[in-house]
Backbone as ProteinMPNN parsed JSONL, in Angstrom:
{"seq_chain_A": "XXXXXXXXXXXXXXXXXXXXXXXXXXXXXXXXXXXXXXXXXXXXXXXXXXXXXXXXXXXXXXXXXXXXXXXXXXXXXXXXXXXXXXXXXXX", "coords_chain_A": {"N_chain_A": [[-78.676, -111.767, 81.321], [-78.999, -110.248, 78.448], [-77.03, -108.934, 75.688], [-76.863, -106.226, 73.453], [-75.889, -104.83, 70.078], [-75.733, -101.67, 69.745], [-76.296, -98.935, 67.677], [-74.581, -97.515, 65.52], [-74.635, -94.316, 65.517], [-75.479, -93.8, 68.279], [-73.213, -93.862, 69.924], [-71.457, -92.191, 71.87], [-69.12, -89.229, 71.194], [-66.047, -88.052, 71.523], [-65.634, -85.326, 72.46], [-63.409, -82.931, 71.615], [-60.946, -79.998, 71.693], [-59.017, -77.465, 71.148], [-56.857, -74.916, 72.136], [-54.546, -72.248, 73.366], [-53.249, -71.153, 76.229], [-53.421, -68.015, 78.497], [-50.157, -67.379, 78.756], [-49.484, -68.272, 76.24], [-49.349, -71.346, 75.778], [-50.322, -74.314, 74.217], [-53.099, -76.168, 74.776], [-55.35, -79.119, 75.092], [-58.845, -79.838, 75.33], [-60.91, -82.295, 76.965], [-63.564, -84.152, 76.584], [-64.976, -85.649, 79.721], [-67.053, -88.368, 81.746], [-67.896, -87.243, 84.728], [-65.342, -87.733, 87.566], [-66.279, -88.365, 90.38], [-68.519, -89.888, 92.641], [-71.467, -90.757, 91.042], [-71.055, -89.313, 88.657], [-71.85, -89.694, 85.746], [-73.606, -88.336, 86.016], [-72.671, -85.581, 85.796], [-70.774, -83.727, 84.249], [-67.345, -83.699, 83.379], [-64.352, -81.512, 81.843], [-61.288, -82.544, 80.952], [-57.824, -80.95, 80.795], [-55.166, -80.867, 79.274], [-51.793, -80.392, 78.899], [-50.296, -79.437, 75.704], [-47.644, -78.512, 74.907], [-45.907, -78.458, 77.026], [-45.974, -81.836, 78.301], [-45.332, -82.504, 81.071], [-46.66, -80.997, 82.814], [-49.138, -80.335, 84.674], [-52.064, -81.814, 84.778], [-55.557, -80.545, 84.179], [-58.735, -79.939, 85.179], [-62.56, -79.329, 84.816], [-65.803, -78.851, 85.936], [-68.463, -79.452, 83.75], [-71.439, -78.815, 84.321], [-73.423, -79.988, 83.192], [-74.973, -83.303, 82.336], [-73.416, -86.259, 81.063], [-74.509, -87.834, 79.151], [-74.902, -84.899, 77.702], [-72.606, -83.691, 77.339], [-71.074, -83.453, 75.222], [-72.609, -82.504, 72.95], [-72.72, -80.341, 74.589], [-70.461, -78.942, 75.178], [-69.438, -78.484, 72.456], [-70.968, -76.573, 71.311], [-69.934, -74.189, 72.618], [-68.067, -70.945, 72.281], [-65.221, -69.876, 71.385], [-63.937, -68.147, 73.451], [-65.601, -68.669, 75.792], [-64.678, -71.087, 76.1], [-61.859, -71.033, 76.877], [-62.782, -69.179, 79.308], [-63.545, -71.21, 80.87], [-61.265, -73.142, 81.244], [-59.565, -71.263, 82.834], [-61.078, -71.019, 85.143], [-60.598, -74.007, 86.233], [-59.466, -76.962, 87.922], [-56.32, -78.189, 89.474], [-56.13, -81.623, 88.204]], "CA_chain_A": [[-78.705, -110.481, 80.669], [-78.371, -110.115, 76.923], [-76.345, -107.696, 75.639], [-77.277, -105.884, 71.996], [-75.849, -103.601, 69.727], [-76.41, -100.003, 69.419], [-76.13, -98.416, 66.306], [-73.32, -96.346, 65.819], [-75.193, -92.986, 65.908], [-76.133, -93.226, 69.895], [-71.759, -93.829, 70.454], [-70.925, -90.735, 72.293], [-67.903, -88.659, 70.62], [-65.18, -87.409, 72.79], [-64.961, -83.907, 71.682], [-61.824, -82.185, 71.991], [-61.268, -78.722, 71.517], [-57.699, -76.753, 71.163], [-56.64, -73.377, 72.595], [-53.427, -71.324, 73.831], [-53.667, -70.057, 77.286], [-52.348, -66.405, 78.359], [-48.654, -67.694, 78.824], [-49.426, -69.265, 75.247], [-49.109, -72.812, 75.524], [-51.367, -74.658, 73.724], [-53.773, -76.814, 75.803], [-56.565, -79.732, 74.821], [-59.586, -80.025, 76.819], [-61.909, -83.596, 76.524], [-65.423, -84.03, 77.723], [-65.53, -87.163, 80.021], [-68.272, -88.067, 82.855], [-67.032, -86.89, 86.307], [-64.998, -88.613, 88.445], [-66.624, -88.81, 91.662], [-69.551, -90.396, 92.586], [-72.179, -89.586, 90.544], [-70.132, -88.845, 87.56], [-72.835, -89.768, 84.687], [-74.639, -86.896, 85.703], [-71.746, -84.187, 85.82], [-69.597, -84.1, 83.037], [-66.136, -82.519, 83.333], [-63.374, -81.437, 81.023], [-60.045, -82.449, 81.606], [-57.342, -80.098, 80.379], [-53.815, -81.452, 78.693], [-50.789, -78.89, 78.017], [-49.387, -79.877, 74.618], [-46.204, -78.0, 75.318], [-45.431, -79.135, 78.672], [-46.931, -82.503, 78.915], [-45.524, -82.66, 82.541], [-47.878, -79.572, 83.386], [-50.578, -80.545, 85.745], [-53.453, -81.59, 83.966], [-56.662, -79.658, 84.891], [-59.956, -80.325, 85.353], [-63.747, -78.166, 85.213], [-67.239, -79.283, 85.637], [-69.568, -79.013, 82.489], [-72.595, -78.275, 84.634], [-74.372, -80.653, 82.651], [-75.04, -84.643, 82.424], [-72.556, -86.889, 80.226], [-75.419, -87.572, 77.504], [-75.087, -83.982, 76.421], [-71.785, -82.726, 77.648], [-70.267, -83.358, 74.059], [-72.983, -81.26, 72.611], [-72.786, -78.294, 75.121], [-68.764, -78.325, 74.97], [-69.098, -78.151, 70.836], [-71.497, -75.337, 71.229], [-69.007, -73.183, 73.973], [-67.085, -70.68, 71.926], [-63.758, -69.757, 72.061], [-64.026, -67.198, 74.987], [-66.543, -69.908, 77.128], [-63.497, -72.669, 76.468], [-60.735, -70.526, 77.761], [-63.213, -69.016, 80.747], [-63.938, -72.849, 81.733], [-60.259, -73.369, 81.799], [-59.546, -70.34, 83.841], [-61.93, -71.764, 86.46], [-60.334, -75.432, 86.215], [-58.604, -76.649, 89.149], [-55.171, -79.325, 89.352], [-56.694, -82.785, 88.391]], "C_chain_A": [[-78.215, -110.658, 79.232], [-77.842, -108.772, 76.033], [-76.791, -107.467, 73.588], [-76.338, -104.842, 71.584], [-76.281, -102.519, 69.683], [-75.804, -99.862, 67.989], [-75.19, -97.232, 66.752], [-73.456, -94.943, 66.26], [-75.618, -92.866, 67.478], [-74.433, -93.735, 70.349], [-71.817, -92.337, 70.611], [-69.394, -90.52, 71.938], [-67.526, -88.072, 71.669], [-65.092, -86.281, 72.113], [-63.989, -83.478, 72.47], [-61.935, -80.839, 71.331], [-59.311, -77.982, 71.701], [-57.521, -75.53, 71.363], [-55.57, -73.157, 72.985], [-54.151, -70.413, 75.123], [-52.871, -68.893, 77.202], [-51.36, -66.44, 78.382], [-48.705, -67.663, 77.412], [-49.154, -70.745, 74.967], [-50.462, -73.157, 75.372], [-51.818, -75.967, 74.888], [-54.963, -77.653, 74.839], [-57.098, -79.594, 75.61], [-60.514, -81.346, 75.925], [-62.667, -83.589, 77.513], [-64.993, -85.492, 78.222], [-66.67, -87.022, 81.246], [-67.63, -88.174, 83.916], [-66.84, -88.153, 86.802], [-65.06, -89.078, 89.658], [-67.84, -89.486, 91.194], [-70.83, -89.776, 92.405], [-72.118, -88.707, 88.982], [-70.584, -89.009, 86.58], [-73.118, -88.434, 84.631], [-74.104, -85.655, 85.622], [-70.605, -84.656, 85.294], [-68.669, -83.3, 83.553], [-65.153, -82.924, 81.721], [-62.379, -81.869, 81.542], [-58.984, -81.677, 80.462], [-56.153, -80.68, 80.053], [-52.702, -80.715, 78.066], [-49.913, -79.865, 76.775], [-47.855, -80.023, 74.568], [-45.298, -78.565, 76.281], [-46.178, -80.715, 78.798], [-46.55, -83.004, 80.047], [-46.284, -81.819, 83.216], [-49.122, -80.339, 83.842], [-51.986, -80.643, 84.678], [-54.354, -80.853, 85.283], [-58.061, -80.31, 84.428], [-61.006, -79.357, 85.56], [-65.073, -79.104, 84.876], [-67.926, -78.711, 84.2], [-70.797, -77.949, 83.368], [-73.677, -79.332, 83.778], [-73.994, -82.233, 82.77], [-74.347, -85.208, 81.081], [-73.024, -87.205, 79.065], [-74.683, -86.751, 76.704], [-73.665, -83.101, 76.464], [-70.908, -82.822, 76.21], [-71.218, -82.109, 73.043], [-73.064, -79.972, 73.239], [-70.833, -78.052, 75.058], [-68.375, -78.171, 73.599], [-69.827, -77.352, 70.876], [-70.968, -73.967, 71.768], [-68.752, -72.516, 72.363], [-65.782, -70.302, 72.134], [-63.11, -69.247, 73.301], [-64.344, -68.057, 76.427], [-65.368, -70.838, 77.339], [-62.246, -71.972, 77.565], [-61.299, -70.261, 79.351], [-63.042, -70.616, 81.777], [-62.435, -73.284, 81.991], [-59.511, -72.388, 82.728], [-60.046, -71.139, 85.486], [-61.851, -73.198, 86.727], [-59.137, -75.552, 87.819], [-57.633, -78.094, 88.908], [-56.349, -80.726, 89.837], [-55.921, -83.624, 89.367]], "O_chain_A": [[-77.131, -111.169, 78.951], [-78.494, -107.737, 75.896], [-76.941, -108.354, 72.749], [-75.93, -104.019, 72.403], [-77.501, -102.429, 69.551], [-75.006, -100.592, 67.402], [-75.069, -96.462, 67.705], [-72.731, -94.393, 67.089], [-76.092, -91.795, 67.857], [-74.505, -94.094, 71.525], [-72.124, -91.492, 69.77], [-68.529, -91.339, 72.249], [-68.229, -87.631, 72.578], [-64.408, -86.274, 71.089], [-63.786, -83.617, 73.676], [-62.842, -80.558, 70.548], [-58.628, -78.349, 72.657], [-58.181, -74.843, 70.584], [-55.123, -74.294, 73.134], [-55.019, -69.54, 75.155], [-52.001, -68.623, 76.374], [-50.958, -65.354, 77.965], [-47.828, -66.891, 77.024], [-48.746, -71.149, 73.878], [-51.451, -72.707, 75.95], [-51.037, -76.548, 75.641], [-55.498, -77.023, 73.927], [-56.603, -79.28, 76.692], [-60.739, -81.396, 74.716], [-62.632, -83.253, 78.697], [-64.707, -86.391, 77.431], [-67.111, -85.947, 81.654], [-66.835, -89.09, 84.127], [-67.5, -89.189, 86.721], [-64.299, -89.919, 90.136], [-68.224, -89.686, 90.042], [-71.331, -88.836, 93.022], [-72.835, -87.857, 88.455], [-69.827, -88.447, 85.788], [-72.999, -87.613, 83.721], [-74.812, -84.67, 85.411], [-69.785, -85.52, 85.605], [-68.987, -82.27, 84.146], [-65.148, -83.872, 80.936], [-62.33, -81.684, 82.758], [-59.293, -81.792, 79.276], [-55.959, -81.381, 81.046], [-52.678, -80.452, 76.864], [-49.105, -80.768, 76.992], [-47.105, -80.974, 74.345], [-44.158, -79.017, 76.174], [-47.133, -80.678, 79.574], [-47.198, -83.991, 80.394], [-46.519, -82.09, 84.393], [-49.942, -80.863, 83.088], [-52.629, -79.79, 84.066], [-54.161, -80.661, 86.484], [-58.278, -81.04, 83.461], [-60.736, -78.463, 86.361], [-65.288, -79.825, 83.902], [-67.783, -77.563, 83.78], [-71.006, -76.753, 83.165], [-74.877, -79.164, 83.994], [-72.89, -82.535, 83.223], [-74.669, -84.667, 80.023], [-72.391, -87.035, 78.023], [-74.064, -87.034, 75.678], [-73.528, -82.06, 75.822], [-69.916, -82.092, 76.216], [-70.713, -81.106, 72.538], [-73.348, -78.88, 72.747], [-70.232, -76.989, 74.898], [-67.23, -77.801, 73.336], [-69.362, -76.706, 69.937], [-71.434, -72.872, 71.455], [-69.057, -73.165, 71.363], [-65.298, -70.486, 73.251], [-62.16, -69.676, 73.955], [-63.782, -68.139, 77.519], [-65.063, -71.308, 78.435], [-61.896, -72.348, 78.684], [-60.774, -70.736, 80.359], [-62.601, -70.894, 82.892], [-62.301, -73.859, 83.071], [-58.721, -72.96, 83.48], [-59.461, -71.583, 86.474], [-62.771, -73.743, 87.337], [-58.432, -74.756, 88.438], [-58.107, -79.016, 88.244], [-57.005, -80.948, 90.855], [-56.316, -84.754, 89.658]]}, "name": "protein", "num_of_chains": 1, "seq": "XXXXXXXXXXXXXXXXXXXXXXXXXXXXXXXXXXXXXXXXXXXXXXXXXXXXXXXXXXXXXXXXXXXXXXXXXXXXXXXXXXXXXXXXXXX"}
C-alpha cells in the first residue's frame, strides 16, 4: 500500500463552538465521528464545561456523516447549539 498526501484543503477542521447553558456555565461542544460502531457515518458532539471541568462531559448525535458534520455544526445557530445540548446525554 502506498500512502500519499492530501492537500491541506480535504483536512477536516474540528469545529468548536462556545455557549452558556441555563445555570450559565460556559460549555464547548466539538464535532468528532461517533463512537460506536459505525461512527464515520454518525457524527456526534461532545460537550466540555469550561467552569467545572469535573462536570460530566456530554455527548449528541449530529444526524449526519463525519465528512460533513463540521459543516452542518458551523451552520446550527445559536438556539440549534444549545437545543442539541439540551438533548445530549452523560458521555
Amino acid at each position: 500500500m502506498t500512502w500519499k498526501r492530501q492537500p491541506a484543503e480535504n483536512e477536516p477542521v474540528m469545529e468548536q463552538r462556545t455557549f452558556r447553558d441555563d445555570q450559565g456555565r460556559q460549555w464547548t461542544g466539538m464535532v468528532t465521528s461517533g463512537r460506536l460502531e459505525g461512527g464515520e457515518v454518525n457524527a456526534e458532539v461532545v460537550f466540555v464545561c469550561n467552569d467545572q471541568p469535573s462536570e460530566t462531559k456530554r455527548v449528541a448525535s449530529l444526524g449526519v456523516d463525519a465528512a460533513h458534520a463540521d459543516d452542518a455544526f458551523r451552520a446550527m445557530d445559536d438556539r440549534e447549539v444549545r437545543d442539541l445540548f439540551r438533548n445530549s446525554t452523560p458521555a
